[in-house]
Structure formats: C-alpha cells, structure tokens
Backbone bond lengths (Angstrom), bond angles and torsions (degrees), N, CA, C in turn:
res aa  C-N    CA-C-N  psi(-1)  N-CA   C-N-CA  omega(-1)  CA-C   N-CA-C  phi
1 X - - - 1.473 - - 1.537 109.63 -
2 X 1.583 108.64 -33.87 1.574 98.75 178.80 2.137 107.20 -59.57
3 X 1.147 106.23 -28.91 1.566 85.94 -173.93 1.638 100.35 -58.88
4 X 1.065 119.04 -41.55 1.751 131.36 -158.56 1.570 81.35 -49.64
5 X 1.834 120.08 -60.22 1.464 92.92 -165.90 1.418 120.99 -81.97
6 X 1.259 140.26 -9.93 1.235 113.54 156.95 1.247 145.55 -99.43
7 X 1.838 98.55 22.84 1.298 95.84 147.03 1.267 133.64 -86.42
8 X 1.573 116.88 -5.14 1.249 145.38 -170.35 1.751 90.91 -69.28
9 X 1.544 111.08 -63.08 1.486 150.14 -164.78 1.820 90.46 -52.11
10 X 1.409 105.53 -38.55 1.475 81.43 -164.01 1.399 106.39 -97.64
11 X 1.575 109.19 -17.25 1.427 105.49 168.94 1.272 122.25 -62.17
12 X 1.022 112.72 -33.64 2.029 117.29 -173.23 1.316 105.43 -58.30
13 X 2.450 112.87 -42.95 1.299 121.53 -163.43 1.524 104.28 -67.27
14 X 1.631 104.83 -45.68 1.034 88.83 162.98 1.719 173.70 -88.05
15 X 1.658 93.03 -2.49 1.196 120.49 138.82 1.393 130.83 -50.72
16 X 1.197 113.24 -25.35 1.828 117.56 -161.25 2.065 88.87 -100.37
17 X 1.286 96.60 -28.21 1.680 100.48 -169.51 1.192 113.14 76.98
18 X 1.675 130.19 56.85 0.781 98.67 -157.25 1.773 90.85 -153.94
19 X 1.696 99.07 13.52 1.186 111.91 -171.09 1.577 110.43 -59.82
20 X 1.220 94.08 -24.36 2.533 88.56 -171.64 1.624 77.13 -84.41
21 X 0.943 154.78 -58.92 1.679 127.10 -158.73 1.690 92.82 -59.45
22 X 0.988 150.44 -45.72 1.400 143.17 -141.94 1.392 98.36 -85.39
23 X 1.544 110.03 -52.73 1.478 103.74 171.73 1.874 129.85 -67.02
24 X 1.497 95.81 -6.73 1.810 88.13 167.88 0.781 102.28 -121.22
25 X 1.848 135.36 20.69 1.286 114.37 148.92 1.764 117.27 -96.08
26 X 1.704 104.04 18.89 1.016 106.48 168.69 1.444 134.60 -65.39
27 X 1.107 150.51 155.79 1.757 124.59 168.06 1.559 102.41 -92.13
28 X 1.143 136.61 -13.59 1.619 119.95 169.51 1.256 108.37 -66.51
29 X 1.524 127.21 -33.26 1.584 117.09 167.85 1.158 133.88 -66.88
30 X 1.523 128.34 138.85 0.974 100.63 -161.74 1.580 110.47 -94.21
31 X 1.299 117.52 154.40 1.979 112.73 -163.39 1.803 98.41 -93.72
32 X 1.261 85.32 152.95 1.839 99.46 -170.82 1.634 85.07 -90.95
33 X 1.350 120.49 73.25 1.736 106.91 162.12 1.220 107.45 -107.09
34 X 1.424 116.33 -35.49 1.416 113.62 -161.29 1.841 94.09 -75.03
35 X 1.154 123.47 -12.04 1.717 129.67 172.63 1.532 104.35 -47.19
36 X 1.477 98.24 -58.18 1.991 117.67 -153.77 1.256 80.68 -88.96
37 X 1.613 144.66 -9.80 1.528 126.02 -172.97 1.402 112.14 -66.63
38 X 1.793 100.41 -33.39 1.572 106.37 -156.64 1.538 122.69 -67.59
C-alpha cells in the first residue's frame, strides 16, 4: 500500500507543481545554502 501512496503523492506534487520545492525541501537533497553563503 505504501507504493499506492506515493504514487498518489506524486500525482498531487505534480499537479500542484510543486514537485522541485518538495524535492529541496527534502534532506537527502542536497540544499544550495552553502552556494548563497559565499
């Protein structure tokens, strides 16, 4: 059943458009801070 929900999960993200915020508010990604630090 967990696949059922994220395929559910990715349809909504991707409906909502909103999948690149979801994926860098992930913590396996890695975040562009130390970029904007410099």
């Amino acid at each position: 059943m967990a696949q059922l929900s994220l395929l559910r999960l990715h349809e909504v993200i991707a409906r909502t458009g909103l999948s690149r915020s979801t994926i860098y508010a992930t913590p396996d990604f890695p975040k562009p801070v130390p970029l904007t630090r410099r």
